[in-house]
ROMARPA-859199 format. One record per residue: residue number from 1; x negated, y negated, z of N, C-alpha, C, O in turn. Coordinates in Angstrom, 1 decimal, decimal comma, padded with zeros to 4 digits. Layout:
+-----+--------+--------+--------+--------+--------+--------+--------+--------+--------+--------+--------+--------+
|  nr |   n.xx |   n.yy |   n.zz |  ca.xx |  ca.yy |  ca.zz |   c.xx |   c.yy |   c.zz |   o.xx |   o.yy |   o.zz |
+-----+--------+--------+--------+--------+--------+--------+--------+--------+--------+--------+--------+--------+
| NUM |      X |      Y |      Z |      X |      Y |      Z |      X |      Y |      Z |      X |      Y |      Z |
...
+-----+--------+--------+--------+--------+--------+--------+--------+--------+--------+--------+--------+--------+
//
This chain:
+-----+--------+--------+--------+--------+--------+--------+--------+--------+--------+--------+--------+--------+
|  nr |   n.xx |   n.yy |   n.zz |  ca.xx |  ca.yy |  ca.zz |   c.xx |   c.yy |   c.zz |   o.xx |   o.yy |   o.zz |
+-----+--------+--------+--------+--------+--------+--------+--------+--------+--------+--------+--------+--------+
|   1 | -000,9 |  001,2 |  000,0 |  000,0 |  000,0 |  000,0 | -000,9 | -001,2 |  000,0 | -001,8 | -001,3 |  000,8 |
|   2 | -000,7 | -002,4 | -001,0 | -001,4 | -003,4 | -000,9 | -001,0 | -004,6 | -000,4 |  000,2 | -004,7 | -000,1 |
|   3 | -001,8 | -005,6 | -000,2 | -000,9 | -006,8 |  000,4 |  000,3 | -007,3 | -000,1 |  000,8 | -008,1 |  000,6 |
|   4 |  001,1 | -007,1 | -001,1 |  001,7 | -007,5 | -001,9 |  003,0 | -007,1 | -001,2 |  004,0 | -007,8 | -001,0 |
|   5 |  002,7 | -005,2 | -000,7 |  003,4 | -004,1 | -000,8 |  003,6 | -004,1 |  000,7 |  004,5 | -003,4 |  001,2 |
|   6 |  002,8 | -005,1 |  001,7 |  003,0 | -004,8 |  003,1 |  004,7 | -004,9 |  003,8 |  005,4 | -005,4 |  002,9 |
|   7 |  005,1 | -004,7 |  004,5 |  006,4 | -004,8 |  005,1 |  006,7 | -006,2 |  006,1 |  005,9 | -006,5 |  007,0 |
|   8 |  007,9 | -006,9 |  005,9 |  007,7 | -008,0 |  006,9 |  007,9 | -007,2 |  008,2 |  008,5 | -006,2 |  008,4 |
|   9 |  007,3 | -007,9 |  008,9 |  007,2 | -008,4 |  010,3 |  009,2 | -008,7 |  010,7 |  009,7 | -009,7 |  010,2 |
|  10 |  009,7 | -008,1 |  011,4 |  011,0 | -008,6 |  011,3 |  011,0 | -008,8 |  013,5 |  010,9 | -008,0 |  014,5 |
|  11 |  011,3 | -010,3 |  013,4 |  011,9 | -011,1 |  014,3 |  013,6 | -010,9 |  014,5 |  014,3 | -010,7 |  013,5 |
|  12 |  014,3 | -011,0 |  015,7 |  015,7 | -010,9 |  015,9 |  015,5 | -012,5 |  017,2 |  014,6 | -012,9 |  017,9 |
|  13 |  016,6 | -012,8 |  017,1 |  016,9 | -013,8 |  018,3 |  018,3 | -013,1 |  018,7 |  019,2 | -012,4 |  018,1 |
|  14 |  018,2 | -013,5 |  020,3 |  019,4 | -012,8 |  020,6 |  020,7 | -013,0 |  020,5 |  021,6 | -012,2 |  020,7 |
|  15 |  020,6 | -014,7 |  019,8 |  021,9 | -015,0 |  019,0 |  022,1 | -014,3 |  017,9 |  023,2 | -013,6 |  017,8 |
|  16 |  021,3 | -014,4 |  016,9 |  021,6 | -012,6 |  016,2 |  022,4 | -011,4 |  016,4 |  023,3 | -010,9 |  015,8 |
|  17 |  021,9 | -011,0 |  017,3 |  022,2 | -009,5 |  017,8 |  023,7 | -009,9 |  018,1 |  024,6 | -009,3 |  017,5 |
|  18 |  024,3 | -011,1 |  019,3 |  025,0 | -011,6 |  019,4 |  026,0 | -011,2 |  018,5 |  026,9 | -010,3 |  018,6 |
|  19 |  025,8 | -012,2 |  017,5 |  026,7 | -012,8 |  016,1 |  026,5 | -010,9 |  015,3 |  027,7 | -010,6 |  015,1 |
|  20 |  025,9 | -010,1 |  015,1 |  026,3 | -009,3 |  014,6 |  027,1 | -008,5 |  015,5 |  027,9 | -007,8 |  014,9 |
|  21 |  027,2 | -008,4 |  016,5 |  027,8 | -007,7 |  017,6 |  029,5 | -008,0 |  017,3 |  030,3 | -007,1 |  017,0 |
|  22 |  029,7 | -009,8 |  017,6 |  030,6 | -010,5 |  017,1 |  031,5 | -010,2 |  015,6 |  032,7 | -010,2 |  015,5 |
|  23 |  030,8 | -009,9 |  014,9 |  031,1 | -009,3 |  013,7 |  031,3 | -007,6 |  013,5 |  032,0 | -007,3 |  012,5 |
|  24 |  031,0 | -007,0 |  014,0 |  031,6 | -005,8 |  013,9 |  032,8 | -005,6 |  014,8 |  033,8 | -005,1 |  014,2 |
|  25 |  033,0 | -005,8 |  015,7 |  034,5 | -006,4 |  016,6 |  035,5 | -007,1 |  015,9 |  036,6 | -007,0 |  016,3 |
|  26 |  035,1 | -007,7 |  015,1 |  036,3 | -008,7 |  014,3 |  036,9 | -007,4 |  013,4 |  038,1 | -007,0 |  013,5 |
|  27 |  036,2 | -007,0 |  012,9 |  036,2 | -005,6 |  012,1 |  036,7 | -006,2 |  010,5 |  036,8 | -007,4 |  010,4 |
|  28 |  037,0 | -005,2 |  009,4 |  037,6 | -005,8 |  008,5 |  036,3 | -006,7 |  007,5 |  035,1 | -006,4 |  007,5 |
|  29 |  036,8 | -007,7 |  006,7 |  035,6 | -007,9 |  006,0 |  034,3 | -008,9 |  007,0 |  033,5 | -009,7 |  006,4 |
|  30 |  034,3 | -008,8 |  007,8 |  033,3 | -009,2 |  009,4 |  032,7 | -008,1 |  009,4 |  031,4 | -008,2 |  009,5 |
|  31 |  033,2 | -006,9 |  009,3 |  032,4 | -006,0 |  009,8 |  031,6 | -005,3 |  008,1 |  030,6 | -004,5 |  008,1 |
|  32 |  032,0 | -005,5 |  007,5 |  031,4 | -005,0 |  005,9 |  030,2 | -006,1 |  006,1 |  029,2 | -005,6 |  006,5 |
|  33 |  030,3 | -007,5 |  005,8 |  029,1 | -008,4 |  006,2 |  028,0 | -007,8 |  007,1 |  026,8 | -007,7 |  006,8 |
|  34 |  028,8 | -007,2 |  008,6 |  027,7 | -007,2 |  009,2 |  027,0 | -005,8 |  008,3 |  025,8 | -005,7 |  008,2 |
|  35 |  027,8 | -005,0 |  007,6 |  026,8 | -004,3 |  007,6 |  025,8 | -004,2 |  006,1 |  024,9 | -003,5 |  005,8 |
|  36 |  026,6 | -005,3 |  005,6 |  025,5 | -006,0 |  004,0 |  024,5 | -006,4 |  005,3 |  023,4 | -005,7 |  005,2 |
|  37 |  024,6 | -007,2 |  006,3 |  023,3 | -007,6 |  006,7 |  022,4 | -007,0 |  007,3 |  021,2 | -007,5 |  007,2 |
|  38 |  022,8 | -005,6 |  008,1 |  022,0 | -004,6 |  008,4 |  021,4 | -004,5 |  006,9 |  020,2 | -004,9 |  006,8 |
|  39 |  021,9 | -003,9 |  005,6 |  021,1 | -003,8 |  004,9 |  020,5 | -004,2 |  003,9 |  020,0 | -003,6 |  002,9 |
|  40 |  020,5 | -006,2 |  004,4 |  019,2 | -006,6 |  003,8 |  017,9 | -007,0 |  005,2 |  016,8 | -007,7 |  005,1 |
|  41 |  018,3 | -006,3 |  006,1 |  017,4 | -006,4 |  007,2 |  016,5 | -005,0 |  006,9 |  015,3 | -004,9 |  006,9 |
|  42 |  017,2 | -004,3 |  006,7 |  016,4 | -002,7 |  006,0 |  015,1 | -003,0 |  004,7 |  014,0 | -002,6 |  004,5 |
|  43 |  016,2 | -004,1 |  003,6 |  015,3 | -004,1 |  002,3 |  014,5 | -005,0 |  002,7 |  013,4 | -004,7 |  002,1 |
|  44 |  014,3 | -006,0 |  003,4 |  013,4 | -006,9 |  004,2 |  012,2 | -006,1 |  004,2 |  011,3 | -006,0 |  003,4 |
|  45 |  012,5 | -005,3 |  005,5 |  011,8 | -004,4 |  006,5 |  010,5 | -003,7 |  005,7 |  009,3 | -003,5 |  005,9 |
|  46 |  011,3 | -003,3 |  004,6 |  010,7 | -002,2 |  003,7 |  009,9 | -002,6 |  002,2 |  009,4 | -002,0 |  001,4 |
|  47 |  010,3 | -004,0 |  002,5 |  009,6 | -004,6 |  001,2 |  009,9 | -004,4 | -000,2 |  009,2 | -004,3 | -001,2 |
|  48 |  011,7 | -004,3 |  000,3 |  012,4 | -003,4 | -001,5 |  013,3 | -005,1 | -002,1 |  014,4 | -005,4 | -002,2 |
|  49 |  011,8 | -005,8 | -002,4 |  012,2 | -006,7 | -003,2 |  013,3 | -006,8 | -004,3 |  014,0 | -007,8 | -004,4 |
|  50 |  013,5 | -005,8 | -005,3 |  014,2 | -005,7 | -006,5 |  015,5 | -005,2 | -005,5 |  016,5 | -005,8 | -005,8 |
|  51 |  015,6 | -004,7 | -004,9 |  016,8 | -004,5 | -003,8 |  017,4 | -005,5 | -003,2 |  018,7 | -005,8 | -003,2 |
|  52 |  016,6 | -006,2 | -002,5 |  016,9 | -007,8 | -002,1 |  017,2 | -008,6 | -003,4 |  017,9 | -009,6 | -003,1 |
|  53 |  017,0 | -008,5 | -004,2 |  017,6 | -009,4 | -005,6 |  018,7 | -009,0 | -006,3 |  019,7 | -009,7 | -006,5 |
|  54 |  018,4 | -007,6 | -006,6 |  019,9 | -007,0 | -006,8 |  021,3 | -007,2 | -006,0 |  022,5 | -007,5 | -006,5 |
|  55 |  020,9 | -007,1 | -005,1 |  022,1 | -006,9 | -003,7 |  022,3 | -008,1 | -003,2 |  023,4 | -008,5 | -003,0 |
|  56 |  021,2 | -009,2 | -003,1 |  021,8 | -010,4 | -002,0 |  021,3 | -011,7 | -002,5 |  020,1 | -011,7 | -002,8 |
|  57 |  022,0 | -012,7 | -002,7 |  021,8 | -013,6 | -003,6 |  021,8 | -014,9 | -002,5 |  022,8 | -014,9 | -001,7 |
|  58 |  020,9 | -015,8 | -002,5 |  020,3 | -016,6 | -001,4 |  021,1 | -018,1 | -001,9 |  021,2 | -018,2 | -003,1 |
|  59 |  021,7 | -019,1 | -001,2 |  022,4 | -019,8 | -001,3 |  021,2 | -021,4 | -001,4 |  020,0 | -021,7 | -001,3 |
|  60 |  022,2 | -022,0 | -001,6 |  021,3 | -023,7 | -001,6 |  021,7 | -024,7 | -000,6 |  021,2 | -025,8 | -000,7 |
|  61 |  022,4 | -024,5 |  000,3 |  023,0 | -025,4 |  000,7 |  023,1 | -025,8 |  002,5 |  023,8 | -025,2 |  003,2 |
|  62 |  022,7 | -026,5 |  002,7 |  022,1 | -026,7 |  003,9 |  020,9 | -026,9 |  004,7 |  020,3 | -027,8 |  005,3 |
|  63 |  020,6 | -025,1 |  004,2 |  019,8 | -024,7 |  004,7 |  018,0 | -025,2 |  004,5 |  017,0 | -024,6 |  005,0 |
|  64 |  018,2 | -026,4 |  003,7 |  016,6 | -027,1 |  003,3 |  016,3 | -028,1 |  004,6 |  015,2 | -028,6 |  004,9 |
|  65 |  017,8 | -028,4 |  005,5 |  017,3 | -028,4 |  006,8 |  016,5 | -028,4 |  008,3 |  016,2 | -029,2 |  009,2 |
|  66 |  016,1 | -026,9 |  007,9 |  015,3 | -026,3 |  008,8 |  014,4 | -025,6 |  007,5 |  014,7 | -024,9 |  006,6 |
|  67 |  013,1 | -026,2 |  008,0 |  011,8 | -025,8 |  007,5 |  011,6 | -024,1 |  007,1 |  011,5 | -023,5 |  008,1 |
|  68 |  011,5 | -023,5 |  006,0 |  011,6 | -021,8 |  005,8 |  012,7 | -021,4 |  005,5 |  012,8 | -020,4 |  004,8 |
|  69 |  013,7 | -022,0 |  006,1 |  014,9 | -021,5 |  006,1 |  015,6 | -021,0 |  005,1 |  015,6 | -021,9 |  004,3 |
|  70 |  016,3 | -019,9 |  004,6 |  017,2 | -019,1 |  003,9 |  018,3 | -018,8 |  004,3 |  018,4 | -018,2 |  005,4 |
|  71 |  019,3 | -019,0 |  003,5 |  020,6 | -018,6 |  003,6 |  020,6 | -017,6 |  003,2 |  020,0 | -017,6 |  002,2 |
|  72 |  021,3 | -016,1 |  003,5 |  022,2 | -015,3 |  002,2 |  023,4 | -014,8 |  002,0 |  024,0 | -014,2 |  002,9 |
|  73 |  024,0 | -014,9 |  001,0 |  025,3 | -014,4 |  000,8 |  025,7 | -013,2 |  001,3 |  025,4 | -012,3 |  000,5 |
|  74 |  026,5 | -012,6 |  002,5 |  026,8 | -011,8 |  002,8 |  028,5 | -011,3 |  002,1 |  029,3 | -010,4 |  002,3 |
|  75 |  028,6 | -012,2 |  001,4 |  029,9 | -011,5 |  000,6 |  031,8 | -011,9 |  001,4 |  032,3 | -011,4 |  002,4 |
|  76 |  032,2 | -012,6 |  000,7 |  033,9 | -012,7 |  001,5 |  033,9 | -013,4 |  002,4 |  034,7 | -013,3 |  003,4 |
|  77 |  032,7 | -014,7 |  002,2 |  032,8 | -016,5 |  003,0 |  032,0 | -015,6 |  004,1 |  032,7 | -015,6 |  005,1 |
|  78 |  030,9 | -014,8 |  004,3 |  029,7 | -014,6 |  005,1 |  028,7 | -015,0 |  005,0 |  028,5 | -015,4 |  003,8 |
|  79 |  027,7 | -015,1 |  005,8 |  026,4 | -015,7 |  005,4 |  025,3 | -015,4 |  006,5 |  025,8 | -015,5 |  007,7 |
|  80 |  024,1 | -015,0 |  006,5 |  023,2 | -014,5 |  007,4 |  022,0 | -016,2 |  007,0 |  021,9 | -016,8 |  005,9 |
|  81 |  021,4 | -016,2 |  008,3 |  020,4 | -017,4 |  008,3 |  019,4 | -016,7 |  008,7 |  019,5 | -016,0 |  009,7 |
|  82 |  018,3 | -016,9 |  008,1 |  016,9 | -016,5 |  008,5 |  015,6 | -017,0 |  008,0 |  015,6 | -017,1 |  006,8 |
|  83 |  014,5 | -017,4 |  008,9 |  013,5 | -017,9 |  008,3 |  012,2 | -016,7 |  007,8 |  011,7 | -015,8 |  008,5 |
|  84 |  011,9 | -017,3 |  006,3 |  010,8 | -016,2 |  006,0 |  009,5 | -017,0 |  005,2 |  009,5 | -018,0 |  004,4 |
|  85 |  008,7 | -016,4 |  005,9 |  006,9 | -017,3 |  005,6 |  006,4 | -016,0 |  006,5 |  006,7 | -015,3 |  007,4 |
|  86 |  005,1 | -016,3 |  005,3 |  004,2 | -014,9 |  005,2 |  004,0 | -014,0 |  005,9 |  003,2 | -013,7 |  006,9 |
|  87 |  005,2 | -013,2 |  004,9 |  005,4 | -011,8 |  006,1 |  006,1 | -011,5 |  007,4 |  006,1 | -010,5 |  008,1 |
|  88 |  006,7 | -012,7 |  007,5 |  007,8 | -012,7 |  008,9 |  009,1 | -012,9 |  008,3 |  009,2 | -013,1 |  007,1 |
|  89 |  010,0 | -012,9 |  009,0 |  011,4 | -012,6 |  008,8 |  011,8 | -012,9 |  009,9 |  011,5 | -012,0 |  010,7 |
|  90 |  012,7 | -014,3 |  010,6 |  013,2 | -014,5 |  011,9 |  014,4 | -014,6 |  011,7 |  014,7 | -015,7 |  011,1 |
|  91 |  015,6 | -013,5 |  012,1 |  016,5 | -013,6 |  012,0 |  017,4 | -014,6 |  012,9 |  017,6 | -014,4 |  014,0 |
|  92 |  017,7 | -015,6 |  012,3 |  018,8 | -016,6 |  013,3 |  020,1 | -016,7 |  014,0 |  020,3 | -017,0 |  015,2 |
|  93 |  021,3 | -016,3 |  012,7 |  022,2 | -016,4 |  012,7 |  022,9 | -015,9 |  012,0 |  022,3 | -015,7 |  010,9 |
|  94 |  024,4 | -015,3 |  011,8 |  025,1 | -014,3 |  011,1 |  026,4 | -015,0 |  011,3 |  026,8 | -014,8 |  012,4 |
|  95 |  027,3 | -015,7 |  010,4 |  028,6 | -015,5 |  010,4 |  029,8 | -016,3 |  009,7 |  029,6 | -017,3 |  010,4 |
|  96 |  030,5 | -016,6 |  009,2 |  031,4 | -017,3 |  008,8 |  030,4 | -018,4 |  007,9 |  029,5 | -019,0 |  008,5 |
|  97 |  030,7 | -018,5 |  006,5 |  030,0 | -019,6 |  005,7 |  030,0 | -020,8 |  006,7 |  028,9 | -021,1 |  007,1 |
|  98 |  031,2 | -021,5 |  007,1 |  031,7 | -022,7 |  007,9 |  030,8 | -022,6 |  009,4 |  030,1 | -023,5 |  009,8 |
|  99 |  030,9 | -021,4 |  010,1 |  030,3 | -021,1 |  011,3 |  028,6 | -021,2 |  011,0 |  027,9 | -021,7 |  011,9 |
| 100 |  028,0 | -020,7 |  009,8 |  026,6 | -021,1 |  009,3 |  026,4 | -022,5 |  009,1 |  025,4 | -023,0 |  009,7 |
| 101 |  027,2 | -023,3 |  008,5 |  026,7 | -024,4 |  008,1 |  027,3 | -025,5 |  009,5 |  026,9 | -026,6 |  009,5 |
| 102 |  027,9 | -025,2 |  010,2 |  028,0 | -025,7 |  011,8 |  026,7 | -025,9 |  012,5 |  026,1 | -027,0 |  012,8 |
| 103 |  026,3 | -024,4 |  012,7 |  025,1 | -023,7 |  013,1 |  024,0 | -024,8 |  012,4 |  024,0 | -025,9 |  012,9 |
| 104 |  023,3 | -024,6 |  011,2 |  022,5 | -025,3 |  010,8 |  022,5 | -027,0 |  010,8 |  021,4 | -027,7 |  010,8 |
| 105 |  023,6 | -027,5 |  010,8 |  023,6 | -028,8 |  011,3 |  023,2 | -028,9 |  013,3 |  022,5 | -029,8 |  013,8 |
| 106 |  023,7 | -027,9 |  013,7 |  023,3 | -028,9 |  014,9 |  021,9 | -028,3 |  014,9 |  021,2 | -029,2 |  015,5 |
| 107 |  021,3 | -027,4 |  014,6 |  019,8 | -027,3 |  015,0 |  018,9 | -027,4 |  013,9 |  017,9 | -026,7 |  013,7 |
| 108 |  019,5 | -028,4 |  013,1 |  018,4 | -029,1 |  012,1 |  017,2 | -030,2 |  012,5 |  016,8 | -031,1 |  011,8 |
| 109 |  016,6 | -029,8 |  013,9 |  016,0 | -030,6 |  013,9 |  014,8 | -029,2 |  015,0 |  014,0 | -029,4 |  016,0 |
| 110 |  015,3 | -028,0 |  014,3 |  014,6 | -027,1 |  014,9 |  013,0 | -026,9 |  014,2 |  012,6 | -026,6 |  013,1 |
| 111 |  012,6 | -027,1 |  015,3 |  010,7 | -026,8 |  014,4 |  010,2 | -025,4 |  015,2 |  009,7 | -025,0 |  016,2 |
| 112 |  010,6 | -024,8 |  013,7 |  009,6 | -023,0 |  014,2 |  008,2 | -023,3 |  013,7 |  007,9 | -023,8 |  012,7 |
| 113 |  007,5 | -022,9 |  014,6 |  005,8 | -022,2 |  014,4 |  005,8 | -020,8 |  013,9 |  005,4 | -020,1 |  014,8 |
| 114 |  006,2 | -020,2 |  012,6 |  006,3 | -018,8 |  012,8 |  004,5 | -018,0 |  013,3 |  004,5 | -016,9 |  013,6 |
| 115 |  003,6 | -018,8 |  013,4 |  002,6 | -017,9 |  013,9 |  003,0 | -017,8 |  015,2 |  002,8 | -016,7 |  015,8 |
| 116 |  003,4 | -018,7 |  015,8 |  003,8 | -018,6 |  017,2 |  004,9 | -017,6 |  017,9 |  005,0 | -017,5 |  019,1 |
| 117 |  005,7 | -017,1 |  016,9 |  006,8 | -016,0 |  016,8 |  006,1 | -015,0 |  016,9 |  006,2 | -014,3 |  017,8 |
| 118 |  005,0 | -014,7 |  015,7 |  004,6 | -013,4 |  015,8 |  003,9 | -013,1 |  016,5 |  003,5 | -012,0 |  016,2 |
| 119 |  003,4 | -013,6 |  017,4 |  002,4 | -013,9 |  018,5 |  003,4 | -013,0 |  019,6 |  003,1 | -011,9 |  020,1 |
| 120 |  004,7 | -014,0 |  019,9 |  005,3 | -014,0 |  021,6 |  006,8 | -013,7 |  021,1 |  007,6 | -013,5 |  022,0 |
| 121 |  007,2 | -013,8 |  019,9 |  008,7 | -013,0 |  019,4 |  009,9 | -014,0 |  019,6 |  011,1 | -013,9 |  019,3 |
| 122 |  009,0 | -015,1 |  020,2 |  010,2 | -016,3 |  020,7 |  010,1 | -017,4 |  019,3 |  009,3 | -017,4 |  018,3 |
| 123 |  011,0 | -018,2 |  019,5 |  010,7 | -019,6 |  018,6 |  010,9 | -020,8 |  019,5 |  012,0 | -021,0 |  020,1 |
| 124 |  009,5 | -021,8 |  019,4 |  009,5 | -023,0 |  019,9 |  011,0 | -023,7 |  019,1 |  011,4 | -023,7 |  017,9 |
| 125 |  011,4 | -024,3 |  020,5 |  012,3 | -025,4 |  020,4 |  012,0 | -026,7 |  020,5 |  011,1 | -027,1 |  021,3 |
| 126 |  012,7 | -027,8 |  019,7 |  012,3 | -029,0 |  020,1 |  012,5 | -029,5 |  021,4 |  012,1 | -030,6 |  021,7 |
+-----+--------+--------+--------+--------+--------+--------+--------+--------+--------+--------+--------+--------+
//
């Protein structure tokens, strides 16, 4: 496996875990989301780029916000937030297009260190 081929580094925050938790409880198309997002947390993980392109298509809107940040379309007004720089993957947040872009407005003034993540698993707050 070459550098190219390495696997990210995958970060969770426990608002994450939260917000997917949140979403399988709602059940119905909440709970299909959560589990498109389980599996672009897998194609992440595993470095199945052409899978990640195929399957989940990354949005524009907001999310230029917060520094790294990516949106993706989880399908049926869903949306997963996470930041990715070299080789990390910090998952943020999961849920409701309207409930994402809530989310991203109030912590648009969030400054991640991702070396500092992969260090201690946390993310500096302002």
């Amino acid at each position: 496996m070459d550098a190219r081929e390495k696997a990210f580094n995958i970060h969770r925050t426990v608002l994450f875990d939260r917000c997917l938790e949140e979403l399988q409880m709602k059940g119905g198309m909440a709970e299909v989301a959560m589990n498109k997002a389980v599996d672009f947390i897998n194609a992440v993980t595993h470095r199945e780029e052409h899978k990640v392109r195929e399957k989940f298509s990354f949005t524009l809107h907001r999310e230029a916000l917060i520094r790294y940040c990516r949106k993706i379309d989880l399908g049926s007004g869903y949306r997963l937030v996470c930041l990715l720089k070299n080789g990390h993957c910090v998952l943020l947040y999961a849920g409701s297009h309207d409930d994402c872009s809530r989310w991203l407005m109030r912590n648009r003034r969030m400054n991640c260190e991702l070396k500092d993540v992969a260090s201690s698993g946390t993310i500096a707050r302002p």
